[in-house]
C-alpha positions as CSV (number, residue, x, y, z in Angstrom):
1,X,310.9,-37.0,207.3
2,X,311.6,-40.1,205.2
3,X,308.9,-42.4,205.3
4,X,311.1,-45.3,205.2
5,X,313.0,-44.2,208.5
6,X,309.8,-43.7,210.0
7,X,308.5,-47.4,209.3
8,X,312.1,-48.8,210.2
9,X,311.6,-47.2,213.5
10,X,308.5,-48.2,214.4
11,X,309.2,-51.9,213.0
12,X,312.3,-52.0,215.7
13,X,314.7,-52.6,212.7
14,X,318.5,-53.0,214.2
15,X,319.9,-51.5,210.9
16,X,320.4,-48.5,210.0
17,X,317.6,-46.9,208.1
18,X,318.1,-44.9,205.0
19,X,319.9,-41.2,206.5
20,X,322.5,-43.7,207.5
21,X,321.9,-43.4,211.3
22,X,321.7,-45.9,213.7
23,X,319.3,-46.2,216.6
24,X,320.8,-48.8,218.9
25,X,318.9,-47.0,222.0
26,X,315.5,-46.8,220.3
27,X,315.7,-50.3,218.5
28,X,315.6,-51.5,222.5
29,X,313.1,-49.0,223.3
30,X,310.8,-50.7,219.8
31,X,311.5,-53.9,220.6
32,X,310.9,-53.8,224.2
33,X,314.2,-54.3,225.9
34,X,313.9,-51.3,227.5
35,X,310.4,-51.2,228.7
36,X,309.3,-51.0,231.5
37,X,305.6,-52.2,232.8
38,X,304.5,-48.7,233.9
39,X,300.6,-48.8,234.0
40,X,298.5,-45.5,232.3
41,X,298.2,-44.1,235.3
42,X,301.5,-43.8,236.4
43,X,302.4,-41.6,233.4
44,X,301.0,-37.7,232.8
45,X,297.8,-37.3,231.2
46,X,294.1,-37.6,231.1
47,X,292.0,-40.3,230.9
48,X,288.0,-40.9,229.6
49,X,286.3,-43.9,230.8
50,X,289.4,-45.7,231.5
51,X,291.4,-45.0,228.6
52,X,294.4,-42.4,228.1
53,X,293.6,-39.4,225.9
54,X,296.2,-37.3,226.2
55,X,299.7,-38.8,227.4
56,X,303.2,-37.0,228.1
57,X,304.9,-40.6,227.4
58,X,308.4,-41.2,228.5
59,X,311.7,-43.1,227.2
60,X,310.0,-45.6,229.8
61,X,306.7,-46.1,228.4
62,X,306.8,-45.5,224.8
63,X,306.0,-48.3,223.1
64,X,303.4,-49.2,225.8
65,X,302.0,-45.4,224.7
66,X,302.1,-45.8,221.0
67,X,303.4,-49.2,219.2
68,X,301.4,-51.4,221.6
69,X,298.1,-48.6,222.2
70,X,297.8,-48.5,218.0
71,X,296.8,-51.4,217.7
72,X,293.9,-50.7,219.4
73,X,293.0,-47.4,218.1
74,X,294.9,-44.3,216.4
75,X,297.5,-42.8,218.5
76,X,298.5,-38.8,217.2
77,X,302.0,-38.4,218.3
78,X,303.2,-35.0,218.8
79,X,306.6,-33.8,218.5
80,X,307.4,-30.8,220.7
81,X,309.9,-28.4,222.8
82,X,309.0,-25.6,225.0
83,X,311.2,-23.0,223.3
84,X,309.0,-24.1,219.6
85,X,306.2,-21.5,219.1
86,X,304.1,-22.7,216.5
87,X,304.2,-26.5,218.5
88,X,302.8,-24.4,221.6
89,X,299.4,-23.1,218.8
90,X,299.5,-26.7,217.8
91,X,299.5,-28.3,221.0
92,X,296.0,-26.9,222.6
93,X,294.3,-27.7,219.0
94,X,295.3,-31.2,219.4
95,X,294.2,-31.5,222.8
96,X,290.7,-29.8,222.0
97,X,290.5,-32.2,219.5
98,X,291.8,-35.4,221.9
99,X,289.5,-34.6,224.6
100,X,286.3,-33.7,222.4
101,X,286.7,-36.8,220.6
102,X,286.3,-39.0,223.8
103,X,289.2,-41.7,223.0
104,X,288.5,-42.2,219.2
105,X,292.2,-41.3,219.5
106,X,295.0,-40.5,222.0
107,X,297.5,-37.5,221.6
108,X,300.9,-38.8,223.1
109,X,303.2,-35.5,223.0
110,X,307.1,-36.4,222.7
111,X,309.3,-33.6,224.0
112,X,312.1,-33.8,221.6
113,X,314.5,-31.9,224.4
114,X,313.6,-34.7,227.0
115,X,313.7,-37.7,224.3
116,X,315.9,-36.9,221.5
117,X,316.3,-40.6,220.7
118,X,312.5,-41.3,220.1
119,X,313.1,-37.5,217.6
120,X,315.5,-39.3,216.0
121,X,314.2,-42.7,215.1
122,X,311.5,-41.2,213.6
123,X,313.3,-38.5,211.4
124,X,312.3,-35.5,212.9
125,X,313.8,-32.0,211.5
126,X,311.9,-29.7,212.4
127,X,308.9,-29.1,214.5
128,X,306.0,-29.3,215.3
129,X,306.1,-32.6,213.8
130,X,302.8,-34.9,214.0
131,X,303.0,-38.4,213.2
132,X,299.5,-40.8,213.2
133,X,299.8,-44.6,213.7
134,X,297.1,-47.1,213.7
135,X,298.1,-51.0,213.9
136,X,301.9,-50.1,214.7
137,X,302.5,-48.5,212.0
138,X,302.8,-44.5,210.7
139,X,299.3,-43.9,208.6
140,X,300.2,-40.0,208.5
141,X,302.4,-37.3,209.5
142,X,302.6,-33.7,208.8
143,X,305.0,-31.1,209.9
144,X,304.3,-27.0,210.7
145,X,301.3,-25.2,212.1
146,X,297.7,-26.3,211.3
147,X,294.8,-24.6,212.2
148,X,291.8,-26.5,214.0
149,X,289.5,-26.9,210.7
150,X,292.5,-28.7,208.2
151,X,293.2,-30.7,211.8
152,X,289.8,-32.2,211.7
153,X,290.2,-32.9,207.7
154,X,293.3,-34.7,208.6
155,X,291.9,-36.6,211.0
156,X,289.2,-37.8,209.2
157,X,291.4,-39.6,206.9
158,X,292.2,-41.9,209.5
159,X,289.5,-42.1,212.1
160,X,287.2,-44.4,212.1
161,X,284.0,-43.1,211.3
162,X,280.8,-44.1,213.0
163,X,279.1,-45.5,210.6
164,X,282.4,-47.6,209.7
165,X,282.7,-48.8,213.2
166,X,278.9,-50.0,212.9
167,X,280.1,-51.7,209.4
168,X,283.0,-53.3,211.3
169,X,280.6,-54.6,214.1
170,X,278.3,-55.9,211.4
171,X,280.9,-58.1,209.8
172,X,282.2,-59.3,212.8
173,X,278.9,-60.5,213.5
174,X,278.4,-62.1,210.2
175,X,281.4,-64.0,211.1
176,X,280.5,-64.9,214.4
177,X,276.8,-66.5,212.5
178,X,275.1,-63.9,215.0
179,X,273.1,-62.5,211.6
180,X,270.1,-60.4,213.3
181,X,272.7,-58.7,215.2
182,X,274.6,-57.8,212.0
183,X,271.7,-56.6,210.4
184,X,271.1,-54.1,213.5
185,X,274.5,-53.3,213.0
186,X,274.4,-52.7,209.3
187,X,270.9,-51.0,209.9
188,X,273.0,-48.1,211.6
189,X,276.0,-48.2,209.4
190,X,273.3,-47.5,206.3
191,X,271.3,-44.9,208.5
192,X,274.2,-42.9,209.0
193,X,275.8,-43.0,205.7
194,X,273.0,-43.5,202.9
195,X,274.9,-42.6,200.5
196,X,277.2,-45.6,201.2
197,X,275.9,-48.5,198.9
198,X,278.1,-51.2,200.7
199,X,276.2,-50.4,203.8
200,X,272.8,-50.5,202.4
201,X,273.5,-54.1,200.5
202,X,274.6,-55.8,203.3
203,X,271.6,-54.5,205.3
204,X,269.7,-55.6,202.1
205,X,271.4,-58.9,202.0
206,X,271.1,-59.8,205.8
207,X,267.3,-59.1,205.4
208,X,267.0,-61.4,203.2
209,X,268.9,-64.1,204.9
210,X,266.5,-63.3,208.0
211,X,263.7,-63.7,205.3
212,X,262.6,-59.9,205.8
213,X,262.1,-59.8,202.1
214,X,260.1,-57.0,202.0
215,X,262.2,-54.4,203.4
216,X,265.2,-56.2,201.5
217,X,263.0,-55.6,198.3
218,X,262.5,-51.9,199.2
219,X,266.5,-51.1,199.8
220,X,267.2,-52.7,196.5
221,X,264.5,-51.1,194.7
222,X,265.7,-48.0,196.2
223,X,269.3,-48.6,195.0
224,X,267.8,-49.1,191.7
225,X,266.3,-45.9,191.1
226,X,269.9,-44.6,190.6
227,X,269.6,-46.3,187.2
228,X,272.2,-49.1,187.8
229,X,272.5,-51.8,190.5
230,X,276.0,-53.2,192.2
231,X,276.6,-57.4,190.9
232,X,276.0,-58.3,194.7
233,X,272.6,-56.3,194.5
234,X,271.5,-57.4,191.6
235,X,271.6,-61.1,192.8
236,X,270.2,-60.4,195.5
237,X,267.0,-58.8,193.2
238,X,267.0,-62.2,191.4
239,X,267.1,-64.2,194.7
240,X,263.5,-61.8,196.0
241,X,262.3,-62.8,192.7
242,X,263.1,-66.3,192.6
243,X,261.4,-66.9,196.1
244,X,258.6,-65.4,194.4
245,X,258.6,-67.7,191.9
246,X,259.0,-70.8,194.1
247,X,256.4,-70.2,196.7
248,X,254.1,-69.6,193.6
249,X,254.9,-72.9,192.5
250,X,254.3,-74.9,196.1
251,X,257.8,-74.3,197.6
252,X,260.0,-76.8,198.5
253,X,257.0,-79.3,199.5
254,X,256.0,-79.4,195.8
255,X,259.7,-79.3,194.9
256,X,260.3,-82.3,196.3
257,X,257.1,-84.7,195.8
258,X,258.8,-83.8,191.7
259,X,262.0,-85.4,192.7
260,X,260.2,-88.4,194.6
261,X,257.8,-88.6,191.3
262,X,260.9,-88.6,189.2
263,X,264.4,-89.5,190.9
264,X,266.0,-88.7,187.8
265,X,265.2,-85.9,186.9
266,X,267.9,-83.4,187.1
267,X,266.0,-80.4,186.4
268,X,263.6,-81.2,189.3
269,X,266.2,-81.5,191.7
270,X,267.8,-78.1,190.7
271,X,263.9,-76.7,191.1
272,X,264.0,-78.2,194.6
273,X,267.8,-77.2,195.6
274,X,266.9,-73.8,194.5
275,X,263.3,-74.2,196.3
276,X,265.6,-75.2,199.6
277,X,267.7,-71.8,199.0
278,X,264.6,-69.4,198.7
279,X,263.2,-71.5,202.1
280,X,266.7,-69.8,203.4
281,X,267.5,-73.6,203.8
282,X,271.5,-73.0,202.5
283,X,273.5,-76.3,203.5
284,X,270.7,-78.7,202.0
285,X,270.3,-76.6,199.2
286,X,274.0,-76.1,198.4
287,X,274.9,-80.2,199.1
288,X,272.1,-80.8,196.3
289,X,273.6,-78.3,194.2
290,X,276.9,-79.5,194.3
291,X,275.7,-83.1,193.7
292,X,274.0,-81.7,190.4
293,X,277.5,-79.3,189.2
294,X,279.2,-83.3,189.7
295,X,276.8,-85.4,187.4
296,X,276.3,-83.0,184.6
297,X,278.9,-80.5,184.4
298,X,277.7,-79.6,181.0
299,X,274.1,-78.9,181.2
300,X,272.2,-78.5,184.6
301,X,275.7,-78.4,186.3
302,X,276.1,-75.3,184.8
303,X,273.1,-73.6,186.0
304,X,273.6,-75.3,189.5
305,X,276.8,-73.5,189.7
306,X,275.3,-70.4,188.5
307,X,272.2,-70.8,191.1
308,X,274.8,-71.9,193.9
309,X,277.1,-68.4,193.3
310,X,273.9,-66.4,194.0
311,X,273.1,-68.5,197.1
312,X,277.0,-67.6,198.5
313,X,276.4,-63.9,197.9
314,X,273.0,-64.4,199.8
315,X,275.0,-65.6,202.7
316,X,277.6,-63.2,202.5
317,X,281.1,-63.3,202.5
318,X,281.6,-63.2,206.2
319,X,280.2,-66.6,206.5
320,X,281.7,-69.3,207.2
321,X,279.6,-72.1,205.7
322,X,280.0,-70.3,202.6
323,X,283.2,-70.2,202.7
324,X,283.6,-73.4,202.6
325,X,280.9,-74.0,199.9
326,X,282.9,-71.6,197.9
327,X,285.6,-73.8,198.1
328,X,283.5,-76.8,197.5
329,X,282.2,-75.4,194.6
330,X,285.9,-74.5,193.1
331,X,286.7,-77.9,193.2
332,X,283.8,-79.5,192.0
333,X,283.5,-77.9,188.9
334,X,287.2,-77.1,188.0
C-alpha cells in the first residue's frame, strides 16, 4: 500500500491519488455524502459499556465507524474475504485482542468482496490487510499473518498506555487550574511508569506549587541519584532551596518591611518578588518582577528575568497565567 493513497483516502481528497485511480464513490462515502445516520447499534458487532468493539461496518456507516470513531480512540481496521485463509487466523487474534482490551480500541472488519470501493481507496493488494487510525488519520498498517504476541507489540505503538492516559488527564487538569487533581493524576502516571522522568517532574513540580515541598524534595532528590538532573528539575531544586532561604530570612513579611524601609532599593524588591514566589504567591510575584526586568534591564532586570523563568517552570506549562507571563516577559525585556 502507498501511504500517500492511504492518507488521500481518508482525507476525502476528490483527486486522484498517486496509482492514478479515482475514487469518485469513496470520496462521497469520506466526505459524508453518502452517509447515512445509522446508530452503533443498528450495525453488526459487540459492544462494552456502550461503546462498539468489534464492528462489521458497511458502505453505509463507514466513516461513522472509522473517520469519525478515531477521533476518539484508535480504530484497527481489518481487511478481509471469506475465501482468504491467513485473514480467517488473523481475524479471531484481533478480536481476542478487541474484546480483552475493553474499548482501548475497536476492530472494524471490511469485507473487501462486500466493499471493494472502501479496498480500493485505501490501496489494498493483498490480504489480510490491517490499517490503524487514530485522529482520522492511518498511524499503521501491516499486511500478512501475525501471530498474537507481534500483534500486541504492534499495538502498543499506538495505544495509549495507562500511565499516558493518566499523563493526559494530568495536563488537562493543569490547564483547567484544577492543580491537586493534576498531581493525583500525575501521582499515577509516575506510579505506573517510574522509569518515566516527565511523569515524576511534573508530579514533583505540582507538589511544589501545592507547597508539598517535602515530597517534591524527595522525587527530585531521587531523580538525582541517577547522577544528572533534567533543566526543569533542576529549577525546581533551586526553587525548594530558595524557599528555604526565604523563610530563613522572615519570608515575605520581612521582604517587604525592606522595601517599605527603602522604596528604592531594587535588590530588596527582587528579595520580596522572589519571597512572594517561594509563598507560591505567582501573579504578585511575577507583576514585581516584570516591573524590575523594565527599570534596569542591565543589572537586577537580569536576575528578575532569570528568577521569573524559574517561577514559569514552577507553574508549569499548562498554565495559563504563565502563559501569559511568558509572553509578558518576552516583550518586556526584548
Amino acid at each position: 500500500m502507498r501511504e500517500t493513497a492511504v492518507k488521500e483516502a481518508v482525507r476525502a481528497e476528490q483527486t486522484a491519488d498517486q496509482c492514478g485511480r479515482e475514487f469518485r464513490t469513496v470520496g462521497g462515502l469520506l466526505d459524508g455524502t453518502l452517509i447515512s445516520t445509522a446508530s452503533p447499534t443498528e450495525r453488526t458487532g459487540i459492544m462494552n459499556a456502550g461503546k462498539p468493539v468489534i464492528i462489521n461496518t458497511t458502505m453505509e456507516t463507514f466513516r461513522q465507524d472509522v473517520i469519525q470513531q478515531s477521533q476518539e480512540r484508535p480504530v484497527v481496521v481489518d481487511f478481509w474475504a471469506e475465501w482468504c485463509g491467513p485473514c480467517r487466523q488473523l481475524m479471531p487474534l484481533l478480536e481476542k485482542l478487541a474484546t480483552e482490551m475493553q474499548g482501548a480500541f475497536c476492530l472494524v472488519k471490511v469485507n473487501v468482496d462486500q466493499l471493494p470501493e472502501i479496498a480500493g481507496a485505501f490501496g489494498v493488494q493483498s490480504i489480510p490487510f490491517v490499517v490503524a487510525m487514530s485522529g482520522g488519520q492511518p498511524v499503521s498498517h501491516f499486511a500478512g499473518l501475525k501471530q498474537e504476541a507481534q500483534l500486541r507489540a504492534w499495538l502498543q505503538e499506538f495505544l495509549p498506555s495507562p500511565a499516558g492516559e493518566a499523563w493526559e488527564r494530568g495536563q488537562q487538569c493543569e490547564s483547567e487550574g484544577r492543580v491537586a487533581d493534576a498531581e493525583v493524576e500525575y501521582r499515577k502516571a509516575a506510579e505506573l511508569q517510574p522509569d518515566e522522568a516527565t511523569f515524576r517532574i511534573a508530579h514533583a513540580r505540582v507538589l511544589l506549587e501545592l507547597n508539598r515541598d517535602q515530597e517534591s524534595r524527595e522525587i527530585l532528590e531521587e531523580l538525582q541519584k541517577r547522577g544528572y538532573l533534567e533543566p526543569e528539575a533542576q529549577v525546581l531544586l533551586e526553587q525548594l532551596e530558595l524557599r528555604s532561604q526565604v523563610e530563613d530570612s522572615g519570608g515575605v513579611t520581612a521582604a517587604r518591611k525592606a522595601v517599605e524601609a527603602a522604596p528604592g532599593d531594587l535588590t530588596a524588591k527582587l528579595q520580596l518578588a522572589e519571597a512572594l514566589g517561594a509563598d507560591s504567591r505567582f501573579e504578585e510575584a511575577c507583576e514585581l518582577l516584570l516591573e524590575l526586568v523594565r527599570q534596569d534591564r542591565g543589572g537586577v532586570g537580569v536576575q528578575a528575568k532569570e528568577a521569573m523563568v524559574g517561577l514559569l517552570t514552577v507553574m508549569g506549562p499548562k498554565s495559563k497565567m504563565a502563559s501569559d507571563y511568558r509572553r509578558r516577559l518576552a516583550t518586556a525585556f526584548y
